[in-house]
C-alpha positions as a printed NumPy array, in Angstrom:
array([[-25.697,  -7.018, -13.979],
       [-24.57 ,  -4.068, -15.452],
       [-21.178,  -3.842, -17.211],
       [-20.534,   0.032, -17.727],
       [-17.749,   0.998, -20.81 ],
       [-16.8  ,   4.536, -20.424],
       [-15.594,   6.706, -23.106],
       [-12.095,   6.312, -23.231],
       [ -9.471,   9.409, -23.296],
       [ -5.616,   9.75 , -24.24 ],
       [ -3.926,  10.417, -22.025],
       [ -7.595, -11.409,  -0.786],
       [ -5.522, -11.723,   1.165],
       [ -6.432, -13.934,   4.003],
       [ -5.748, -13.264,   7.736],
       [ -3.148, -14.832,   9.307],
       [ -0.935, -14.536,  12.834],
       [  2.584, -13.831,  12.29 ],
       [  4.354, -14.944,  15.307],
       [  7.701, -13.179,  16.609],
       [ 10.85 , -14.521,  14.626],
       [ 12.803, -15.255,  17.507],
       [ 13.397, -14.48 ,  21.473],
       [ 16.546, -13.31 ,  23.095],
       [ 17.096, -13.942,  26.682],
       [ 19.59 , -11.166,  28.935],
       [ 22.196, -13.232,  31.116],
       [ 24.174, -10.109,  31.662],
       [ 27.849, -12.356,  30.631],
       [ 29.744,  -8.94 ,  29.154],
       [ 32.013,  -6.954,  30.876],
       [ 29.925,  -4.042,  30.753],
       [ 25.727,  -3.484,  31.524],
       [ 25.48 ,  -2.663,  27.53 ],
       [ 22.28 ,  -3.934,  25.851],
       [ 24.688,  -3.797,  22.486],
       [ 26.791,  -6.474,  23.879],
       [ 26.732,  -9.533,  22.335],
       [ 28.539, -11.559,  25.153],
       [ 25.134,  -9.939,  27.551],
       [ 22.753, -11.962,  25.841],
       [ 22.396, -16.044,  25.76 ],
       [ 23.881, -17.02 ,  22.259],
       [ 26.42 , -13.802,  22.407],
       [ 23.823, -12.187,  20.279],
       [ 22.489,  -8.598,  20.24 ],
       [ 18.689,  -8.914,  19.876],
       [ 17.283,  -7.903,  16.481],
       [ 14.261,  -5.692,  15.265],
       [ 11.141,  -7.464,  16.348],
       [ 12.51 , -10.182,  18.969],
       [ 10.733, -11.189,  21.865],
       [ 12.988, -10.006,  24.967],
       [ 13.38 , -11.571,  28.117],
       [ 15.047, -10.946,  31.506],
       [ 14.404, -13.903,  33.768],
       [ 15.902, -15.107,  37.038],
       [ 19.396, -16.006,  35.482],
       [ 20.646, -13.261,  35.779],
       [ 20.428, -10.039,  38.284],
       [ 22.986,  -7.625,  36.467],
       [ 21.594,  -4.146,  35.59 ],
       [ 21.079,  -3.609,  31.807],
       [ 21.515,  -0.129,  30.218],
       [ 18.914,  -0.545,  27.125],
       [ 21.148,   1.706,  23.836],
       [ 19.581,  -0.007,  21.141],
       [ 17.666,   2.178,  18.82 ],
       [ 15.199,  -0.374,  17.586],
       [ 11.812,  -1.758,  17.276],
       [ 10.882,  -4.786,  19.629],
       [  8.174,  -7.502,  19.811],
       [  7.847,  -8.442,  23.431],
       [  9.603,  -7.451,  26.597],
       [  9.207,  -9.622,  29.294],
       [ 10.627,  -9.02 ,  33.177],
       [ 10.253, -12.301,  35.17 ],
       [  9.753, -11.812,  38.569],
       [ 12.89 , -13.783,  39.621],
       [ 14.95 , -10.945,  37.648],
       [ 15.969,  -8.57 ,  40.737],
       [ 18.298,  -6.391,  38.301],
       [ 16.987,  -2.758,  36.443],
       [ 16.38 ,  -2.206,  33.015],
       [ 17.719,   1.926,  32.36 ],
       [ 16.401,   2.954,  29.118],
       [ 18.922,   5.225,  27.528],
       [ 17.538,   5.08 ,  24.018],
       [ 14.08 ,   4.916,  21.615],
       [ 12.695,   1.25 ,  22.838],
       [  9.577,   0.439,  21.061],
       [  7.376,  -2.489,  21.671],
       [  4.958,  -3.464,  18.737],
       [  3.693,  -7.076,  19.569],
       [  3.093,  -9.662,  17.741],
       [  0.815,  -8.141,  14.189],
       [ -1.689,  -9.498,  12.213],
       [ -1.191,  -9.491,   8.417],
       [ -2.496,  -6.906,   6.359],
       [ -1.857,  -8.372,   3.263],
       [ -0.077,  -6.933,   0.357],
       [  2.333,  -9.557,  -0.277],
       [  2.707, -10.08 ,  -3.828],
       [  1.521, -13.352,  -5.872],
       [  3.926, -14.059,  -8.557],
       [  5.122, -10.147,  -9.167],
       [  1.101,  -9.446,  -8.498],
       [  1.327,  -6.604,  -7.977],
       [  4.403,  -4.386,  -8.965],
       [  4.92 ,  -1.236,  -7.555],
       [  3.569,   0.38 , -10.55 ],
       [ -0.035,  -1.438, -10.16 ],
       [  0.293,  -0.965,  -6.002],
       [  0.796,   2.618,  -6.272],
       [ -2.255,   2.967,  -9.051],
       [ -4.118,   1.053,  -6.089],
       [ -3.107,   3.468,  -3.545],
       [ -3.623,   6.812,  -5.427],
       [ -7.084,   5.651,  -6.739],
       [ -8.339,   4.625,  -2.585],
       [ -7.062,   8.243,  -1.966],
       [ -9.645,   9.943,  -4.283],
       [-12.184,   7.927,  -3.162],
       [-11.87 ,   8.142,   0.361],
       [-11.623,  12.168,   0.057],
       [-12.68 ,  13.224,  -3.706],
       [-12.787,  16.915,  -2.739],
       [ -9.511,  17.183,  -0.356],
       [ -7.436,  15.407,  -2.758],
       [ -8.301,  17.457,  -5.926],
       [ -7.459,  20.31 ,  -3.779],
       [ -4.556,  18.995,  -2.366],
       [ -2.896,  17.478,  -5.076],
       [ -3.998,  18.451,  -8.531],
       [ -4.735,  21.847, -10.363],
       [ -8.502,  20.949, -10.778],
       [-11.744,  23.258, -10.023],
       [-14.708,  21.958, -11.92 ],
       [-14.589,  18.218, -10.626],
       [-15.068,  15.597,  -7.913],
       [-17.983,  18.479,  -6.619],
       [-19.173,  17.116,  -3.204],
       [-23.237,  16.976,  -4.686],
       [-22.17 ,  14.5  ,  -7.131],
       [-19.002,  12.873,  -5.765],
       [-19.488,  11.856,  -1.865],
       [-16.468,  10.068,  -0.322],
       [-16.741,   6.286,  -0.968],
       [-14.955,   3.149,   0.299],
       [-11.565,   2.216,  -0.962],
       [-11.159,  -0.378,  -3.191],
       [ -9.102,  -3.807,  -2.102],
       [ -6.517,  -5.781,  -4.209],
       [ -7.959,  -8.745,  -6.139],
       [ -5.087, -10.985,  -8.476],
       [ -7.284, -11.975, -10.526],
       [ -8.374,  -8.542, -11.529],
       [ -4.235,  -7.689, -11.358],
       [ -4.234, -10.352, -13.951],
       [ -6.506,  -9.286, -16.067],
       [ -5.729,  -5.816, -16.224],
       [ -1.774,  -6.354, -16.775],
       [ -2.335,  -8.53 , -19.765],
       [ -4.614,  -6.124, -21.355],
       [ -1.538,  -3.537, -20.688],
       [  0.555,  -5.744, -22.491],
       [ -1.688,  -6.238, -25.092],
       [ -2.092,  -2.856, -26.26 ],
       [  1.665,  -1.889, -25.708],
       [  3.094,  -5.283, -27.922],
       [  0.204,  -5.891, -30.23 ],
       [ -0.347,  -2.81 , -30.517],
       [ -3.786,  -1.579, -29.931],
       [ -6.237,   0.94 , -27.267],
       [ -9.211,   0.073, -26.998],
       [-11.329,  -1.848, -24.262],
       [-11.701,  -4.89 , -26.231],
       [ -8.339,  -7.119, -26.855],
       [ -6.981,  -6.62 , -29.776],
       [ -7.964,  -9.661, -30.897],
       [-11.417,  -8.644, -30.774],
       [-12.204, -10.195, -27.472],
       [-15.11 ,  -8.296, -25.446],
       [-13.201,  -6.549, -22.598],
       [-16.099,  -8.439, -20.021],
       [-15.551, -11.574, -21.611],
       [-11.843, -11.637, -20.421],
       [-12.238, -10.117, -17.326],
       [-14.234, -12.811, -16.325],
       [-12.295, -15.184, -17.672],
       [ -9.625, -14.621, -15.185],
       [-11.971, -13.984, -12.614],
       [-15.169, -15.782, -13.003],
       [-16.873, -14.714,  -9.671],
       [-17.124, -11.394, -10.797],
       [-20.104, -12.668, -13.506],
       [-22.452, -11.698, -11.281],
       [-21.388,  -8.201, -10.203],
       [-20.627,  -4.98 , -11.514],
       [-17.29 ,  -4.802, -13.493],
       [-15.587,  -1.678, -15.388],
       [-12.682,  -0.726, -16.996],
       [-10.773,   1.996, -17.578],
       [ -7.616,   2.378, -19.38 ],
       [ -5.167,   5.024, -20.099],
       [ -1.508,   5.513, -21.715],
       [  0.885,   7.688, -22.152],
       [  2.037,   8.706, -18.505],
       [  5.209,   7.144, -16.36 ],
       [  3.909,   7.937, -13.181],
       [  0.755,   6.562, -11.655],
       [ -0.471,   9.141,  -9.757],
       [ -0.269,  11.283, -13.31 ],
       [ -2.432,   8.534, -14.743],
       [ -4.815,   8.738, -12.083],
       [ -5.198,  12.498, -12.628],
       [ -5.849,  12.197, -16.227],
       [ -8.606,   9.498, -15.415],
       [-10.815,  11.543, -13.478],
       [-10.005,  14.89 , -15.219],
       [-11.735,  12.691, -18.326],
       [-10.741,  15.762, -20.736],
       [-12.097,  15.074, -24.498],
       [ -8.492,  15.806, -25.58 ],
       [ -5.303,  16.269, -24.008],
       [ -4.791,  19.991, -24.147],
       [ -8.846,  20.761, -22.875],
       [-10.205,  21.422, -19.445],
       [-11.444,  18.401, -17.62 ],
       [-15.343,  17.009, -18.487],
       [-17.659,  18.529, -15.807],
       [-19.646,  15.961, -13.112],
       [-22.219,  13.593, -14.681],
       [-21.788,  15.137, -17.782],
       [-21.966,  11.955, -20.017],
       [-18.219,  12.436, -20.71 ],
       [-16.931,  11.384, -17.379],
       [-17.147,   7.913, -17.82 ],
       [-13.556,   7.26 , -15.971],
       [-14.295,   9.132, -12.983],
       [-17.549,   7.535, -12.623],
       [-16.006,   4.271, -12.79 ],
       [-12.756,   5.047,  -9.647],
       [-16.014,   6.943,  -7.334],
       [-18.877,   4.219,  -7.88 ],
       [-19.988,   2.889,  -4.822],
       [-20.765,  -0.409,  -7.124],
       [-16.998,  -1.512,  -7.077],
       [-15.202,  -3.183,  -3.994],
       [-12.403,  -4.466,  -6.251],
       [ -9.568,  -3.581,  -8.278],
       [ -6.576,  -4.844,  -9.794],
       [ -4.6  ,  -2.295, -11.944],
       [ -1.807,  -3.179, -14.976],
       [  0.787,  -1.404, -15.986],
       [  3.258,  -2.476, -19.02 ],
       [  6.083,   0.038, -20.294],
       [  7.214,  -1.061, -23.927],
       [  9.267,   1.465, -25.744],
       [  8.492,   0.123, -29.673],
       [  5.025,   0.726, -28.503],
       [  3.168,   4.022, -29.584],
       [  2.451,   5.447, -26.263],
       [  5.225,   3.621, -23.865],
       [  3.053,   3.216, -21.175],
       [ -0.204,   1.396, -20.463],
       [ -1.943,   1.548, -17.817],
       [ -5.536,  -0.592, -16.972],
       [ -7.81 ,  -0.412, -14.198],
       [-10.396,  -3.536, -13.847],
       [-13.289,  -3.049, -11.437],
       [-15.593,  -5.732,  -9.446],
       [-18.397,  -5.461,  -6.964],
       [-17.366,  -8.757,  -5.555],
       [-16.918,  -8.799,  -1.852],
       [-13.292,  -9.242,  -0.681],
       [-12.092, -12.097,   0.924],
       [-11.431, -10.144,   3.832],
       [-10.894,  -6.567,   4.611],
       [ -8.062,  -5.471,   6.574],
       [ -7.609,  -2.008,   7.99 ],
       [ -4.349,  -1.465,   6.359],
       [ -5.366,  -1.535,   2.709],
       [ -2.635,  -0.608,   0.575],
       [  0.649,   1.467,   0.98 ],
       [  3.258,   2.742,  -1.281],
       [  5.873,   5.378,  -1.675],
       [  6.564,   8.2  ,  -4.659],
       [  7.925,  11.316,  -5.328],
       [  5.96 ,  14.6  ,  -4.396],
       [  7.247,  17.481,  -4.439],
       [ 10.69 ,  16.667,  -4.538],
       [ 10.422,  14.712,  -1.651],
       [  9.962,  10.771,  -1.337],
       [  6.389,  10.254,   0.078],
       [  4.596,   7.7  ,   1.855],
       [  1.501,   6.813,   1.447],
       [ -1.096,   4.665,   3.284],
       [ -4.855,   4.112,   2.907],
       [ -6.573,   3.424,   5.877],
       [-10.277,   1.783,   6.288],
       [-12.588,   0.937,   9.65 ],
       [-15.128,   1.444,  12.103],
       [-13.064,   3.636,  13.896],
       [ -9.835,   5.634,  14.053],
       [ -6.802,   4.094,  14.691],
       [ -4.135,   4.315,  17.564],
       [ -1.194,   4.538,  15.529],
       [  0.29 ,   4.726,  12.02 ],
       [  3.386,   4.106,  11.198],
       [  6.348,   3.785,   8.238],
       [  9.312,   1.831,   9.311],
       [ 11.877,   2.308,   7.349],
       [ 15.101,   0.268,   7.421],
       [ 13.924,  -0.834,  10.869],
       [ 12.638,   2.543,  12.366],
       [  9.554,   3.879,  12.972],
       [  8.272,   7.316,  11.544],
       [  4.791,   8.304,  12.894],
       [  2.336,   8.84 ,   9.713],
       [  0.11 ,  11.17 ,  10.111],
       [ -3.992,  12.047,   8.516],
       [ -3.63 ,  13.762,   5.211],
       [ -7.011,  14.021,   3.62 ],
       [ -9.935,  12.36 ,   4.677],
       [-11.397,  10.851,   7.953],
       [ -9.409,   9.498,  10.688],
       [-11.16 ,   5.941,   9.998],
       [-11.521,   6.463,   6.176],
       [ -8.146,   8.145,   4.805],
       [ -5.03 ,   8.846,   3.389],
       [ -2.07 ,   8.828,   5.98 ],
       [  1.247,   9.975,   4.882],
       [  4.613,  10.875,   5.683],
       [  7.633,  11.656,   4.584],
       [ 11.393,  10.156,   4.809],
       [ 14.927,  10.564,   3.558],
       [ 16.73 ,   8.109,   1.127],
       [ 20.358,   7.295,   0.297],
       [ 21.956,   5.68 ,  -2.529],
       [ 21.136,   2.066,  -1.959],
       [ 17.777,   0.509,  -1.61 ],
       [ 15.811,   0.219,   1.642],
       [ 13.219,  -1.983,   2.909],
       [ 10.33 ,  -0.755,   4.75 ],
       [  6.735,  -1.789,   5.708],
       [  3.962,  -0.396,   7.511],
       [  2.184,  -1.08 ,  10.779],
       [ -1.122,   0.251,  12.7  ],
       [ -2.484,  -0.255,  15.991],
       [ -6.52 ,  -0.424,  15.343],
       [ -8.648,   0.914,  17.669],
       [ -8.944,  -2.126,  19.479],
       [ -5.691,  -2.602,  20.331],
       [ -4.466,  -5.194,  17.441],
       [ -1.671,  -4.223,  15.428],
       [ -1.422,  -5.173,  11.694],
       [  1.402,  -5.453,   9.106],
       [  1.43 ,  -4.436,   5.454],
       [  2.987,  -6.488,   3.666],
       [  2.463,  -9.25 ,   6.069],
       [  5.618, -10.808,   5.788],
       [  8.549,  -9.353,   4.13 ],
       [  9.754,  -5.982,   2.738],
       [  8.772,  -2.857,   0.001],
       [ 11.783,  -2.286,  -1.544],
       [ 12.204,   1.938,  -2.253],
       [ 11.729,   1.041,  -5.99 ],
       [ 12.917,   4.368,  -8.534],
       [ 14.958,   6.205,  -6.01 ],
       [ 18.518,   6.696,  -6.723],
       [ 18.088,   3.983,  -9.448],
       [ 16.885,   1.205,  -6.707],
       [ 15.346,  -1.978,  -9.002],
       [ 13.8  ,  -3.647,  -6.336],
       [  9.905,  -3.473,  -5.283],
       [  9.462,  -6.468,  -2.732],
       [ 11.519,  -9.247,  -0.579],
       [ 10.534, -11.925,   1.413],
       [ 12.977, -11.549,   3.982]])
């Protein structure tokens, strides 16, 4: 086993089958053909996002479909002898698989998610992203940083790495070890024992509010704040080493913001080669702010390119699109407005076998830090 401490600079989720919530059945009762009708569906209810829909034999009155939503099922019986005219955007996802990304006890916030997802997009495409989306020349060179397999959530490792955060922000301290004095392996393991027997690491980092900033500062791995980043394999690149080894499958990420703390924010990354639980296509999504715009990002990881990507967002769909890396391997992204109240969204892909998954399996991402929105996650 090998437990690798890098210099340090300033700076499980288990497959399940989500059934439809609910199936709405046309009996064509209103006065008009009007899919938004109430008193035209059984119940006198207008079908919501994701119901199954049905038009069976009770009915033979034409409907005109004007709903502007995303749909389960639909299902035409053949004793139905009316038409169904679409007149708007009708899109029919299935029933999904689960993805994961459901939080365990606040595991993860959006904070630790979005160190997840920025971290899987250097990996998966080391060179595009420093030229994408930092300032960097010297680093991440091709010869000594080849594209590597994203990293999946582990709570355990969440754990471990968010008390360490909180550690050095209340007690305070920086340094690998607790600041009790506790070897940094000894606690890792201690929240997550399996991971005796593999590779662990740890990096940690303070100072930045933004994730993706403390990221950036990770693998620039400058020996002071104000200096150009370390060059590849130098011996003082100990951080960016430990986000592009091969060795980790792993992470869970901490943040803690504490303002009587020296440096206000601390952030920890804890590293495992143990093998996931399982390994979903969909393996982590977020949103942030890029460029003055609110970006979405999702890493995507399999055997083959997908059929679709896609944000929805307050119950539409936006098409996301490749960004940097492989079709199969890579960073898919788009972009969408926001208002002045929260909104809920999720994300969904069609594999290239035809199954479509869900992350978060079951509930919503909140659009946490725009226009002062608190919220990161609910489960309905």
């Amino acid at each position: 086993m090998k437990k690798f401490i890098p210099h340090f600079i300033f700076l499980l989720v288990v497959l399940i089958w989500i059934p439809s919530a609910l199936a709405e059945t046309w009996d064509g009762g209103g006065a008009d053909n009007l899919a938004s009708t109430p008193a035209n569906w059984t119940g006198n209810v207008v079908p919501p996002s994701y119901a199954d829909i049905i038009f069976n034999g009770t009915s033979s009155k034409q409907c005109t479909w004007d709903l502007n939503q995303t749909y389960s099922t639909l299902t035409i019986g053949s004793g139905y002898t009316g038409a169904v005219t679409v007149q708007s955007t009708l899109i029919l996802k299935g029933n999904y698989s689960s993805a994961g990304g459901v939080p365990v006890s606040g595991y993860p916030n959006w904070h630790e998610r979005t160190m997840l997802v920025v971290t899987n997009a250097v990996r998966q495409a080391p060179q595009a992203y420093r030229n994408t989306y930092t300032s960097y020349t010297n680093i991440l060179l091709p010869a000594n940083y080849p594209a590597v397999a994203p990293l999946y959530w582990n709570v355990s490792l969440n754990q471990s790495a968010r008390a360490h955060a909180i550690d050095m922000a209340t007690t305070p301290c920086f340094q690998h070890d607790s600041c009790d004095g506790t070897n940094w392996a000894t606690r890792i393991i201690s929240y997550y024992p399996a991971a005796e027997t593999s590779w662990i690491g740890e990096n940690i980092a303070a100072g930045f509010s933004s994730p993706k900033e403390a990221v950036e500062l990770l693998i620039c791995d400058a020996p002071e704040p104000a200096a150009d980043c370390s060059d590849d394999l130098s011996g003082s690149d100990g951080h960016r080493q430990n986000i592009m080894s091969a060795n980790y499958k792993e992470l869970g990420t901490g943040y803690y913001y504490y303002s009587a703390s020296p440096y206000d924010h601390y952030w920890v990354q804890d590293f495992a080669g143990t093998d996931p639980a399982t390994q979903p296509p969909i393996v982590a999504g977020t949103h942030m702010a890029l460029n003055k715009q609110w970006n979405f990002w999702l890493n995507y990881y399999d055997s083959a390119a997908p059929q679709e990507v896609w944000l929805v967002i307050g119950g539409s769909p936006t098409a996301m699109t490749l960004a940097i890396g492989t079709a199969q391997s890579g960073l898919y992204t788009t972009t969408a407005a926001t208002d002045s109240v929260c909104r809920s969204y999720h994300f969904e892909a069609v594999d290239s076998s035809g199954t479509l998954w869900r992350y978060p399996g079951t509930g919503e991402f909140r659009t946490y830090g725009i226009n002062g929105c608190t919220e990161d996650y609910i489960s309905n």
